[in-house]
C-alpha positions as CSV (number, residue, x, y, z in Angstrom):
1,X,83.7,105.7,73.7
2,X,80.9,106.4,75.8
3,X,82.8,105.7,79.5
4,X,85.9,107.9,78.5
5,X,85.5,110.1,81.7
6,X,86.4,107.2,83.7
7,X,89.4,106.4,81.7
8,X,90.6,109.8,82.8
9,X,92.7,110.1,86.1
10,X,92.6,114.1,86.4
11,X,95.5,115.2,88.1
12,X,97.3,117.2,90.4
13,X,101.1,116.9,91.3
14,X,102.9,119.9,91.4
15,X,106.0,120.9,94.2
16,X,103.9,124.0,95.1
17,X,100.5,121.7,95.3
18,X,98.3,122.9,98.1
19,X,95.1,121.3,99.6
20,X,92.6,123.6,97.8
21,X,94.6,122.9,94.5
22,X,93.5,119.3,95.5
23,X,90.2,119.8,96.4
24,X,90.1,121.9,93.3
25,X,90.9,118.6,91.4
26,X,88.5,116.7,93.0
27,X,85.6,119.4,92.2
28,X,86.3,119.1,88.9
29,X,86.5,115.1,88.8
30,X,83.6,115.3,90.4
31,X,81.8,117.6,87.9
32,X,83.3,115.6,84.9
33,X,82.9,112.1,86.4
34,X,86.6,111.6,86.2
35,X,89.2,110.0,88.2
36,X,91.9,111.7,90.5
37,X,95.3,111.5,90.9
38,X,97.6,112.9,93.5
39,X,100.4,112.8,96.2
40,X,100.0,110.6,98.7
41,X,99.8,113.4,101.6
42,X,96.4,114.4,100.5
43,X,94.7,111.2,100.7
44,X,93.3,111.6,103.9
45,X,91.8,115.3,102.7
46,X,90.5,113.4,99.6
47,X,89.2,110.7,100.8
48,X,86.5,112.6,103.6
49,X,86.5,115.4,100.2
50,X,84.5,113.3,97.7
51,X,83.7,109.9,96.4
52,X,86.3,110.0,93.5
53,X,88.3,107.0,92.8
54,X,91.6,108.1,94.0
55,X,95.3,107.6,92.5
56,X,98.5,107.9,94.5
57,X,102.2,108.2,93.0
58,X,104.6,106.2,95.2
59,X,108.1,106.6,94.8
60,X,107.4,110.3,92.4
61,X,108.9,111.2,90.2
62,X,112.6,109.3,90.2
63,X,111.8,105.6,91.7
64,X,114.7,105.3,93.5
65,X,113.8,104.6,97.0
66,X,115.0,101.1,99.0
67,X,112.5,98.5,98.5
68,X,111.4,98.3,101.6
69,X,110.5,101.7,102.0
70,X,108.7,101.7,98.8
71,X,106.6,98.9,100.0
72,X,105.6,100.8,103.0
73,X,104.8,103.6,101.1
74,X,102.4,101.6,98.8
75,X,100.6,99.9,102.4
76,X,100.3,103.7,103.7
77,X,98.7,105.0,100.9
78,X,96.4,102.1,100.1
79,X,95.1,102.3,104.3
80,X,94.8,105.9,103.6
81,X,92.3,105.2,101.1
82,X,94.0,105.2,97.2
83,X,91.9,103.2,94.8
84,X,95.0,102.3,93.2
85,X,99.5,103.3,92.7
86,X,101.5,104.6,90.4
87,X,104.8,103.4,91.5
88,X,108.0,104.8,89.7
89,X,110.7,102.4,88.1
90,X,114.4,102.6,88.7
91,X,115.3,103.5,85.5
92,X,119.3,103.6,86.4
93,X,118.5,100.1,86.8
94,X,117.4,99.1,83.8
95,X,120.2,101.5,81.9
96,X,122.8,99.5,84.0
97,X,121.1,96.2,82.6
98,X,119.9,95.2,86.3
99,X,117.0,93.6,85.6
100,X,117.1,91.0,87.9
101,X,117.0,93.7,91.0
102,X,114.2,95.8,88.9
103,X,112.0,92.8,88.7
104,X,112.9,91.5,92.2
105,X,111.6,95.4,93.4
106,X,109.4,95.8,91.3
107,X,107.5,92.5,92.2
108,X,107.5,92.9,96.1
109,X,106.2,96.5,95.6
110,X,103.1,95.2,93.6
111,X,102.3,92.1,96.0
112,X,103.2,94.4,98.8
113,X,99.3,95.8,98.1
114,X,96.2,94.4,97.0
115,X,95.3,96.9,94.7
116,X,95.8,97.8,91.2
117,X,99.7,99.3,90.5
118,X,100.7,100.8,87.7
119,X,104.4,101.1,87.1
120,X,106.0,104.8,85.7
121,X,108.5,103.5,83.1
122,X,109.6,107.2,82.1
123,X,109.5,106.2,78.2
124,X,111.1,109.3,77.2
125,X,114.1,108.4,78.4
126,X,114.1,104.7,77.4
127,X,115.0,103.3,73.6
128,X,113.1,101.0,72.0
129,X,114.9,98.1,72.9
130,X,115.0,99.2,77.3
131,X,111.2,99.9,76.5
132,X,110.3,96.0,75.6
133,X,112.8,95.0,78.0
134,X,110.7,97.0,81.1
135,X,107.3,96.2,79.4
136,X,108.2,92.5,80.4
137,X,109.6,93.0,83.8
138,X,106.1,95.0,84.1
139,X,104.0,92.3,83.2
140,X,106.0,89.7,85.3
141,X,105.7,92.0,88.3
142,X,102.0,91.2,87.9
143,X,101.5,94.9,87.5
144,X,98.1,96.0,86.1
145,X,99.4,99.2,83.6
146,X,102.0,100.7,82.5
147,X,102.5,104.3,82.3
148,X,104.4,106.5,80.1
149,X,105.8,108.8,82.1
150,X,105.6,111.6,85.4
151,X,106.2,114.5,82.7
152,X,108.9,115.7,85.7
153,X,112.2,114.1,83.0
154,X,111.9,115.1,78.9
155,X,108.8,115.0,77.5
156,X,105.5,112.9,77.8
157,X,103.5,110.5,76.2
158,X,103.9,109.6,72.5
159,X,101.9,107.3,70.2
160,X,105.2,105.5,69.6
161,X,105.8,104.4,73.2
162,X,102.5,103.4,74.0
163,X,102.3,101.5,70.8
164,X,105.1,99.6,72.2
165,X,104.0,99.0,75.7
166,X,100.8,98.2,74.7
167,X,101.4,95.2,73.7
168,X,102.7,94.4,76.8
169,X,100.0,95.8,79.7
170,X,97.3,98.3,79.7
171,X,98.7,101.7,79.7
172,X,98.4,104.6,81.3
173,X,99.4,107.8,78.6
174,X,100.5,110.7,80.7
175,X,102.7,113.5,80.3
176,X,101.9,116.5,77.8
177,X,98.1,114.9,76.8
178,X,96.4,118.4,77.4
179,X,93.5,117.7,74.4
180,X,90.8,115.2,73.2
181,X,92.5,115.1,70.4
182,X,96.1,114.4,72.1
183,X,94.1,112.0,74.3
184,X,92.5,110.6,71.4
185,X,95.4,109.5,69.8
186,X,96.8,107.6,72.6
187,X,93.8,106.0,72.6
188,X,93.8,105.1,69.2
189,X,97.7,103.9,69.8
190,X,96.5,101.1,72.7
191,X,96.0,103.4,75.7
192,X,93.7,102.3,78.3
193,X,93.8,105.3,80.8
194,X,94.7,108.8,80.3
195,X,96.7,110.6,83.3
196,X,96.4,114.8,82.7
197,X,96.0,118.1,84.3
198,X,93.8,119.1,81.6
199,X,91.5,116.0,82.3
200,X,88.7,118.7,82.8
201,X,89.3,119.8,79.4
202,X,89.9,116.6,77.6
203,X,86.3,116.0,78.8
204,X,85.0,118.7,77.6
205,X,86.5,118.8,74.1
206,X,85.1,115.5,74.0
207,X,81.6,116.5,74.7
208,X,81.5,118.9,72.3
209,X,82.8,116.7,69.6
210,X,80.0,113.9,70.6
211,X,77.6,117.1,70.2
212,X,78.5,118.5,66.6
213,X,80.5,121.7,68.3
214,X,83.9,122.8,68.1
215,X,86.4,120.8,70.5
216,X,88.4,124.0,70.4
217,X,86.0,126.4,71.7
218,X,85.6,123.8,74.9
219,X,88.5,124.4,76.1
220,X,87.9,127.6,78.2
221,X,84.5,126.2,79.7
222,X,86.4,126.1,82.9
223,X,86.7,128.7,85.6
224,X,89.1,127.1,87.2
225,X,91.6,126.1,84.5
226,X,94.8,127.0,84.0
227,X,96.5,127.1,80.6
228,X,100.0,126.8,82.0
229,X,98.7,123.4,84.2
230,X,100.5,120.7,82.1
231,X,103.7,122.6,82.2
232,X,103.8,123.3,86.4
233,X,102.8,120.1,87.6
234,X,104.3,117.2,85.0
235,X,101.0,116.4,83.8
């Protein structure tokens, strides 16, 4: 898996995020040859920051917003320079069995821009059955991914779920992948892209592996890394 730095999206979404945790993030994508992810108020700063393909949540974390202001959203932060979206889903929606109006939003959000969106389907709190129903509402939308999940509800990423909505899309894993070897296994289960806080470390662990060391003893390699990240910012 020689390009698995660029099928990390490094990230940084907390409540109390500030602009040097952000630029923080970026060093580090930078350093690692990753990919970014963060709020959509920081895109300006990022994108005069560093050449770092750039991620932007729309709609984060509970996709409930009018579909018109969603749409906005989406234009604002792809003018503002995001590489690509990650747009929430209405899960109420899809509980209440309204998947006509999911598909209908879900479908002008994703033409509404003419880059790559992937859709937040908050697997934890979907059965199996809501999670093949939302895979193909996805993939009609003409979405590119799926993701798991903003980490923000209960729990993350789990091989189960992406095995699911892999069959569906490419997805995204995110919530609680804080290893190589978490991240490994969702790439083993059909994941395409890995979204983390610990996408410096991932990295890292996966270096050493590649070089005969100990994964585990990578883990500290950073100055800058915070073992508490996955837990404060739902990554």
């Amino acid at each position: 898996m020689d390009d698995l730095p660029d099928r990390i999206e490094h990230t940084v979404l907390g409540p109390t995020t500030t602009p040097d945790d952000v630029r923080t993030c970026l060093d580090e994508a930078l350093q690692y040859g990753t990919r970014a992810c963060i709020a959509p108020c920081y895109l300006p700063l990022a994108s005069d920051y560093a050449n770092v393909p750039l991620t932007a949540v729309v709609d984060f974390p509970h996709g409930q917003g009018q579909t018109e202001a969603v749409c906005r959203a989406a234009k604002l932060a792809w003018n503002a320079g995001a590489d690509e979206l990650d747009v929430v889903c209405n899960v109420g929606l899809l509980k209440a069995g309204e998947d006509d109006a999911l598909a209908d939003h879900l479908t002008e959000v994703v033409a509404s821009v003419p880059i790559p969106v992937k859709v937040i389907v908050e697997a934890p709190l979907l059965t199996d059955d809501e999670l093949e129903r939302v895979g193909r509402l996805v993939a009609d939308a003409d979405a590119a991914y799926l993701k798991t999940a903003t980490g923000f509800s209960e729990g993350g990423a789990t091989v189960h779920d992406v095995e699911i909505l892999s069959t569906y899309l490419p997805v995204k894993a995110s919530g609680g992948v804080g290893s190589w070897t978490e991240a490994k296994a969702m790439f083993e289960a059909g994941a395409e892209r890995i979204g983390a806080s610990s996408g410096d470390t991932i990295v890292r662990e996966w270096r050493a592996e590649r070089e005969g060391g100990d994964a585990a003893e990578a883990h500290g390699g950073s100055e800058t890394d915070d073992p508490d990240d996955d837990a404060g910012d739902g990554y």
